[in-house]
N, C-alpha and C positions, 0 to 999 in steps of 0.2 A: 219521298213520293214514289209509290208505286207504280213501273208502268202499264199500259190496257194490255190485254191479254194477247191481242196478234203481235204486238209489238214481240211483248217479252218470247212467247212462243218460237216467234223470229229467229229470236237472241239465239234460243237454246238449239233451235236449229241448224244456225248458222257451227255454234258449239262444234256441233255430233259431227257436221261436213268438212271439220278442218282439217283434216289429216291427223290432228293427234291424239295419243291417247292416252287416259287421265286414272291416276288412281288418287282415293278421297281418304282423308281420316280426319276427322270432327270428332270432338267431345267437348261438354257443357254449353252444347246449345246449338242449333243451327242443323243439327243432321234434314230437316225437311228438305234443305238444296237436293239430296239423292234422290229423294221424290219428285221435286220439280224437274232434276234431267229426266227420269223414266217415263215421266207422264209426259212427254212427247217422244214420238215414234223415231226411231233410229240412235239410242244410246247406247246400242251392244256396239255402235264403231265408234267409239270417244271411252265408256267406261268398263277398265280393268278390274278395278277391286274399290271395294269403299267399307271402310271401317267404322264403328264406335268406339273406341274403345271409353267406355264413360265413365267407369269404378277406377280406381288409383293404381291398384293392384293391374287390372288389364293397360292403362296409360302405358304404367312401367315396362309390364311384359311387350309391348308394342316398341315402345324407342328401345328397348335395351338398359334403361336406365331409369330409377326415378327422379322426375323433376325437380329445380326447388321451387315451383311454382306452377300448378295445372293452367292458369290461364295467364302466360305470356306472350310478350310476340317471340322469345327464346326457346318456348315449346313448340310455338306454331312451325319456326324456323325447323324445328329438328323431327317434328310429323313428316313437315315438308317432306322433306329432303329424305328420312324413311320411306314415305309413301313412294315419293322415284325411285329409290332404288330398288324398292321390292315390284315394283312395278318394270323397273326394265327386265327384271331375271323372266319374266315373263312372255317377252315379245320380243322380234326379232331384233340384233342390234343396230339396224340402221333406222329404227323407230323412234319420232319425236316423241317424249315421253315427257309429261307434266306428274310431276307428285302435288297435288294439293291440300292445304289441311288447316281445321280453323280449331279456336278452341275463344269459349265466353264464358261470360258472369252474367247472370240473365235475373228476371224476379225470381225470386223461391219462396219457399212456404216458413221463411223465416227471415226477419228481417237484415238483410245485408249490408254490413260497416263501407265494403269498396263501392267502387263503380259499377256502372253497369255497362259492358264494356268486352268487343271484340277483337281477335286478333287473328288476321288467314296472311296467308302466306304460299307463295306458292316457288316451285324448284324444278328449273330449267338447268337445260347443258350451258345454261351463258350465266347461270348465277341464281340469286335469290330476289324475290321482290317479295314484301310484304306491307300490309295497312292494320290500322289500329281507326277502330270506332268507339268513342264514348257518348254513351246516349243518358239522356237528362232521367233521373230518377223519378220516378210516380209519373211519367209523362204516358207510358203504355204499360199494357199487362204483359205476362206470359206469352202469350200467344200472337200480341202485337210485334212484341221482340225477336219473338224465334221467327217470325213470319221474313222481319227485317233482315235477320243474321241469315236467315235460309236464301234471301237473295241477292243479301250483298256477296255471299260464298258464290253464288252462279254467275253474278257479276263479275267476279275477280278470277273467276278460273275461264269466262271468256276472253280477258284482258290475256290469260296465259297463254291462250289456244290462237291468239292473234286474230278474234273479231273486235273490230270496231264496238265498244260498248260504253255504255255511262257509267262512271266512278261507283264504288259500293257510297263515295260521300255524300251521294245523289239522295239517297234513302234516309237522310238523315234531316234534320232542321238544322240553319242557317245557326242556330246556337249551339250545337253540340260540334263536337272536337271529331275530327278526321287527318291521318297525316298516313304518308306513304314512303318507303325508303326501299333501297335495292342495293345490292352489293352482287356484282359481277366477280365469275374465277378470277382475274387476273387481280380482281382489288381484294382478296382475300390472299393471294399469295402477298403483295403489296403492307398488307397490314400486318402477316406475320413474319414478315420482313421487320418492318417497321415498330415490332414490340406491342399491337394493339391485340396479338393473340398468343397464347402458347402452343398449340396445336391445328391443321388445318388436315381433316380425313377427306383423300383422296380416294373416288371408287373407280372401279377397272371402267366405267364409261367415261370419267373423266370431271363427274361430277362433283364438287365438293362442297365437305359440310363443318361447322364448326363443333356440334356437339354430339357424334355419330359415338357410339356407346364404345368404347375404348377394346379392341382387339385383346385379346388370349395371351399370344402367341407373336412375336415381333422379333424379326431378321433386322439389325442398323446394320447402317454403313453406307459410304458414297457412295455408290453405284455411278463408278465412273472410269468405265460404261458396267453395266449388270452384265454378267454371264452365265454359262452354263451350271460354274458350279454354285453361285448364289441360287439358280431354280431349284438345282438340284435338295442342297441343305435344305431349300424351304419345304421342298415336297416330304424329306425321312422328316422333318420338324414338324410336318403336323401327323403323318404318322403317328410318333413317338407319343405325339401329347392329344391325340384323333380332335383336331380342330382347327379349323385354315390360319395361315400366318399371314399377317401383313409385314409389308417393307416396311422401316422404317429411315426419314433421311432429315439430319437434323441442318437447318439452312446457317446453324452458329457451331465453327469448330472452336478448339480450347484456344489453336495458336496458330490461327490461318482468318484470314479477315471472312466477313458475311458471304455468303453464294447471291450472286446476280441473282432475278428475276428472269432473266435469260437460259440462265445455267438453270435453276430449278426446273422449270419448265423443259428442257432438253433431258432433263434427265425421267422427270415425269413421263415424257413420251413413250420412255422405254417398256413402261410397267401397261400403256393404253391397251384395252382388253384383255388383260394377263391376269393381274393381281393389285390387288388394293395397297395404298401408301398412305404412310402418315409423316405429313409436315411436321418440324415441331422447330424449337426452339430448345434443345436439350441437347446439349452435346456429353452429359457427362450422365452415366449409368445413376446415380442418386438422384438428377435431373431427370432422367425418363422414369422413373420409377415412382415419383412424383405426379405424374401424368400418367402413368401406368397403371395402378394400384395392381397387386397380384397377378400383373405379367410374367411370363416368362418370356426372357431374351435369348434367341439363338448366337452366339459366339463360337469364333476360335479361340482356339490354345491359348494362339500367341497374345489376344485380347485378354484370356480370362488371367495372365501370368500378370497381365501388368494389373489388373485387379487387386492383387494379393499382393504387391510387392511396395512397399514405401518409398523405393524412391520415386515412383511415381506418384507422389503425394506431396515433392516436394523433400524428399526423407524425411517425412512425417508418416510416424508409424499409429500417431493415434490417430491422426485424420483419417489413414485409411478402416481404421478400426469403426470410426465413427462413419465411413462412407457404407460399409458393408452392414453394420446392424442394422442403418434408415432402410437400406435397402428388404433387409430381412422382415425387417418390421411390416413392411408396405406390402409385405408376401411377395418379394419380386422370387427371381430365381434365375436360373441359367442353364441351358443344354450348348454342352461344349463340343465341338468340333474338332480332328485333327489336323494339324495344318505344318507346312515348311517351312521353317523359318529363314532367315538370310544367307544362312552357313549352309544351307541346302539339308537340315536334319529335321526329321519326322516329330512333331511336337505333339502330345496328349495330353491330359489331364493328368494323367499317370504320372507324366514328368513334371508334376507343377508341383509345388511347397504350401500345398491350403491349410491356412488354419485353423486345426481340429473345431473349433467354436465357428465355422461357417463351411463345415463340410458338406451340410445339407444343401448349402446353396445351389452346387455344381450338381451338375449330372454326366457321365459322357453319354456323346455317343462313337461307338466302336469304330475303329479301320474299315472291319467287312463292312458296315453299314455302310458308311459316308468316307470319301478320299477324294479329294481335289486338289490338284496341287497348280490350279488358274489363279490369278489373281488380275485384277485390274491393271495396276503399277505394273507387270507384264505384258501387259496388251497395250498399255499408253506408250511401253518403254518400242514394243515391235511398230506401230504407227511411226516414231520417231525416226526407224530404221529407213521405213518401210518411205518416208518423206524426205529423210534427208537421200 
């Protein structure tokens, strides 16, 4: 059911006066909502940016990825949550900012096997909320449908903006399927805890996404606590390969129990308006690489010696053989760093034992470049000092 025109006018007005503001990406159906906010007066204080992307080729160029499916609520989820983040780089950072983004299966000019059927989704600093409409086939035309999905999208991006409005399931008949679900930060670190995710992309606002198109370039390690010379390595790291690095912090070590939900989050805080981080569940370089595909990982020395060395395999010389091809395979790679090992001596590549069949892997990078000789286990060891 449609509502009368002051009413909805209302709506859209109430929209534009919330304080927030909104960027849109829709494809296969529904972009008229962009319409319906401009056609009332005061949307240049609510709308940022609004996209189509409607061809496959532009979809992809927009997430970063291509989908395995244009119209899920998994794409809508990761529009979303796109549209926020290209939307924050825009406006100041104490701005409430909604990404919202819908994507349908509408009539076409060819008979269609699935449903007819929407999915928006919208992406807030407290999480994601998204709904799913399937609407009864031959019951509207073209224009009935997109008229529907044009206002269930304004519907649900004022549910985002925090005005009072009726369900997009308002629009639908008592016969057709409508359902809604939401997943808050906290229940996303929770599930990748919990083994319901392998990865969880953190952005420098602190927003996070489940399927944010997999970084370059990735610094691991605990960061516990990060310091100067972790910024540092990340800054010559994206130099070296001119493309930004994300952190990487896996919450499963090989032979230390899971990290708190407590501890994640403390260490998260570290990176808030800095640099972006990726949650994972990968503690081992064939593991991230897996999740990776053609990354490269920034490492020290002393990480890339046990890389190459069997008894960390176990004294298993062909496991490590068989860790390092998955890896090659997957195009991962490594930029290695010098670093001081326990004895207090300067460690390089140079001094490492690579095996000619994975020389490519490594790269250095030089002394003059990069030198730090900080480490964490040093700052936790002076705390200790510094407490007792």
């Amino acid at each position: 059911m449609n509502p009368p025109d002051n009413a909805w006018r209302q709506v859209i007005a109430a929209v534009h006066a919330s304080g927030r503001k909104a960027a849109l990406a829709i494809t296969g159906g529904g972009s008229g909502a962009i319409g319906e906010l401009l056609r009332v007066p005061g949307g240049s204080r609510l709308l940022i940016d609004a996209q189509v992307p409607y061809d496959a080729a532009a979809l992809a160029a927009y997430l970063g990825f291509a989908p395995a499916q244009a119209c899920s609520a998994e794409t809508a989820v990761a529009m979303a949550q796109s549209a926020r983040t290209r939307a924050a780089g825009l406006v100041p950072a104490d701005t409430e900012v909604v990404g919202l983004a819908a994507t349908a299966a509408l009539v076409s000019d060819r008979p269609r096997r699935g449903e007819h059927r929407f999915h928006i989704a919208y992406a807030t600093a407290a999480g994601v909320t998204r709904c799913t409409g399937v609407m009864a086939k031959g019951r509207r035309d073209r224009d009935a449908e997109e008229t529907l999905v044009s206002r269930a999208i304004v519907l649900f991006l004022a549910r985002a903006c925090g005005i009072a409005a009726s369900s997009p399931g308002s629009l639908l008949d008592a016969d057709e399927e409508y359902a809604e679900a939401s997943v808050s930060t906290a229940d996303m670190i929770n599930q990748l805890l919990g083994g319901e995710h392998d990865r969880v992309s953190v952005h420098p606002d602190g927003q996070m996404a489940l399927l944010a198109p997999p970084p370059a370039v990735l610094l691991p390690g605990s960061f516990n606590p990060v310091h100067d010379g972790h910024v540092s390595l990340a800054r010559i790291a994206e130099d070296v390969r001119q493309c930004p690095v994300a952190f990487e912090i896996s919450v499963i070590n090989v032979d230390k129990p899971p990290l708190a939900r407590e501890t994640v989050r403390r260490r998260l805080a570290q990176f808030a308006w800095k640099s972006p981080v990726e949650l994972t569940r990968a503690p081992t370089f064939v593991e991230k690489s897996r999740l990776f595909p053609r990354a490269t990982f920034v490492i020290g020395a002393d990480t890339a010696e046990r890389l190459v060395a069997p008894k960390y395999y176990a004294d298993d010389e062909q496991r490590m053989h068989m860790a390092l091809e998955e890896i090659g395979r997957a195009g991962g790679s490594f930029l290695v760093a010098v670093r001081v090992d326990a004895s207090g001596r300067l460690r390089a590549l140079s001094d490492i034992r690579v095996p000619r069949r994975y020389a490519d892997l490594f790269t250095e990078i030089p002394e003059h470049r990069f030198r730090s000789d900080l480490s964490s286990t040093k700052i936790r060891a002076g705390w200790s000092v510094a407490a007792g």
